[in-house]
Every structure is written in structure tokens, then in C-alpha cells.
C-alpha positions as CSV (number, residue, x, y, z in Angstrom):
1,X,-12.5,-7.0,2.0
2,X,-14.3,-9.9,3.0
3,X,-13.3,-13.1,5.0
4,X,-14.1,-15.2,1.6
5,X,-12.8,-12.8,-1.0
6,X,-10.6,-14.9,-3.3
7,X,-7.0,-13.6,-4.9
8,X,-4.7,-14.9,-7.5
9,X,-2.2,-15.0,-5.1
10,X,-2.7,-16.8,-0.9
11,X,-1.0,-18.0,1.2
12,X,-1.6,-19.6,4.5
13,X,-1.0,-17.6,7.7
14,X,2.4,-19.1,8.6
15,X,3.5,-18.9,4.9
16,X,2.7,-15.1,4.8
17,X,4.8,-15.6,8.2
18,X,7.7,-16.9,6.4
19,X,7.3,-14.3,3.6
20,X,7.2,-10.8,5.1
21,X,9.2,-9.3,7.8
22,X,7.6,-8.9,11.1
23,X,7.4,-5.5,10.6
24,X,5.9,-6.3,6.9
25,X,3.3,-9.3,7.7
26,X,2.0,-6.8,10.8
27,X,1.0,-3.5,8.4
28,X,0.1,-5.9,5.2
29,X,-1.7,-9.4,7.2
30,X,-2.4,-7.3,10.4
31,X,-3.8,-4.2,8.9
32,X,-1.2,-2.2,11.1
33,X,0.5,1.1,10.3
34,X,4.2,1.5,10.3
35,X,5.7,4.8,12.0
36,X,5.7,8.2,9.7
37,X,9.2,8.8,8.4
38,X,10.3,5.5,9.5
39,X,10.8,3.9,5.5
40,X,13.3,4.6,3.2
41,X,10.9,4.7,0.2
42,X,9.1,8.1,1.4
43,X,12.7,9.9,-0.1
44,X,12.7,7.5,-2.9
45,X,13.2,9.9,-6.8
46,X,14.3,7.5,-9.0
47,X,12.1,6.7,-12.1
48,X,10.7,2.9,-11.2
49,X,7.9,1.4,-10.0
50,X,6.7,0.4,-6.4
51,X,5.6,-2.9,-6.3
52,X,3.5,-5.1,-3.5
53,X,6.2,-6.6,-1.2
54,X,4.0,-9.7,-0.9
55,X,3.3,-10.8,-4.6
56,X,5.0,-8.1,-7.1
57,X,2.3,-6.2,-8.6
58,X,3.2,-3.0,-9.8
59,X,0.8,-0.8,-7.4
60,X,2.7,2.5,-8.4
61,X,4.7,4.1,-10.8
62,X,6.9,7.1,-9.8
63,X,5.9,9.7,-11.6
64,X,2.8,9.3,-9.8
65,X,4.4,9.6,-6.6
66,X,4.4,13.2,-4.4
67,X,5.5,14.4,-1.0
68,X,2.6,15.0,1.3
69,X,4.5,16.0,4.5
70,X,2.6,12.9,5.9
71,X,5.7,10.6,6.8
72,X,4.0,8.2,4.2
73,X,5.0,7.9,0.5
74,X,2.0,9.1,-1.2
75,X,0.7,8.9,-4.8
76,X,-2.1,10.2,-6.7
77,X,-3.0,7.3,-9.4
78,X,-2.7,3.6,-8.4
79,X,-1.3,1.3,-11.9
80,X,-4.7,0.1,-13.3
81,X,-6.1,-2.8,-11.8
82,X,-3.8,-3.1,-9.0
83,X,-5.4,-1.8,-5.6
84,X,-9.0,-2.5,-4.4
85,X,-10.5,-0.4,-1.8
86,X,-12.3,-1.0,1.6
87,X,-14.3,0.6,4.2
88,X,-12.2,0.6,7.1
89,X,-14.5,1.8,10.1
90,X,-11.6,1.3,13.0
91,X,-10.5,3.5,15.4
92,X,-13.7,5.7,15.5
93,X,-13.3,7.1,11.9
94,X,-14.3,5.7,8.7
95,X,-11.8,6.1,6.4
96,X,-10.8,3.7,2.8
97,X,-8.6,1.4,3.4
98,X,-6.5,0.3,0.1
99,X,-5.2,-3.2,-0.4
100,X,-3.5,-5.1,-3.2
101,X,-5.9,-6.8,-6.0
102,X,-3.5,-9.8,-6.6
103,X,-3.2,-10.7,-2.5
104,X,-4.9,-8.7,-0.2
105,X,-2.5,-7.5,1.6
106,X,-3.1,-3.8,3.3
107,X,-1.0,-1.1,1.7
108,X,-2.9,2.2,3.2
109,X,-5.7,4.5,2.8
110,X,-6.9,7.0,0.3
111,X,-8.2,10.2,0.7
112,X,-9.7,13.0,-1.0
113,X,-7.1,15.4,-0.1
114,X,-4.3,14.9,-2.9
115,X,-3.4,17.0,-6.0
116,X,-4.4,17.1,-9.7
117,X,-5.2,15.5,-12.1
118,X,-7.1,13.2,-9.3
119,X,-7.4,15.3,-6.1
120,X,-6.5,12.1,-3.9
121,X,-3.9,11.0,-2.2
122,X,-2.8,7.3,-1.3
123,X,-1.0,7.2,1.9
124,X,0.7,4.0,1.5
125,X,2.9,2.3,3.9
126,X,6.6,2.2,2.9
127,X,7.1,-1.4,4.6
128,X,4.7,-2.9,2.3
129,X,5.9,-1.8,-1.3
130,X,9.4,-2.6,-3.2
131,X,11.0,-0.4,-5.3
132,X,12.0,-1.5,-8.7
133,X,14.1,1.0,-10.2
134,X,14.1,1.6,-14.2
């Protein structure tokens, strides 16, 4: 995503500060990655919806939602509209980096390694989403 992209929803740097967790603003403002089997959500079964813990978008609903053996919760279909994707060429290895349409914030990456009916999987970092049961 670009320095100048615009989104419905911003925030300064110490507002997303007072926001998010550490833990949160460093995976979702800092592009970080949280530690595999460290969130709750990657057990989560209940029917529901994960949404962005920065500005509430649905991103996922749970029927869309699989276990990967990654450490990650992981999902084969975003909700329409709600992630963007970017080419994330960091740590020698290009790989696309999702974020959330409405803010920005980073939520993951998506790869071409998930099941039907899509064949992808996005590995999406627990710390970033909510879970908004039915």
C-alpha cells in the first residue's frame, strides 16, 4: 500500500497508539507478526464473524475459516470488499501481504496453498481481528 493511499477510516500515529494494544498497533501499524499459537482466535468454532480490531469491518466470516496447522487462524474467502492486497518483498521473499480496506492496518498474507472452492489460504494474525459471535 502506498504512503498516500487514503481510507475511510485514519488515524494519527499516537491515536492508533491509544487504540490498539502494543502487541496489536506492532502486527497491524508495524507490519509485525505475532507468535504461531500464541492467539485465542486460532481455536475459535463458534458461528460469527472476525472483524478488524482497528475499525470493525467484517474481514471474515466463520464458515470460511479452516485449520492450517500454521499457528495462524486461516480462511479461504475474505467478506467482499474488505481486504486489499500488497506486494510485501521483506525478508528476502516476496510474498502478498493482506490489509484491511477500511484502515490499512496489516492483518497477514495470502497464499496459494489453501483448500476449495478457492485454493488459498489467508494466514491472518489472531491479534489483529475480533470475534463477534452470532
Amino acid at each position: 500500500m502506498s504512503a498516500n493511499e487514503h481510507f475511510e477510516v485514519t488515524h494519527t500515529d499516537e491515536e492508533w497508539r491509544r487504540l490498539l494494544t502494543p502487541e496489536q498497533y506492532a502486527v497491524m501499524r508495524g507490519h509485525g507478526t505475532e507468535r504461531p499459537g500464541s492467539c485465542s482466535l486460532l481455536h475459535e468454532e463458534r458461528t460469527g464473524a472476525f472483524a478488524c480490531a482497528g475499525c470493525g469491518q467484517k474481514l471474515f466470516v466463520s464458515g470460511t475459516k479452516f485449520e492450517s496447522g500454521t499457528g495462524w487462524p486461516s480462511f479461504d474467502t475474505p467478506a467482499p470488499g474488505s481486504t486489499e492486497t500488497t506486494v510485501d518483498s521483506s525478508y528476502g521473499m516476496q510474498r502478498t501481504e493482506v490489509h484491511c480496506s477500511r484502515c490499512g492496518s496489516h492483518l497477514g498474507h495470502v497464499f496459494p496453498d489453501g483448500p476449495p472452492p478457492t485454493g488459498l489460504r489467508y494466514c491472518i494474525n489472531g491479534v489483529a481481528l475480533n470475534f463477534v459471535p452470532d
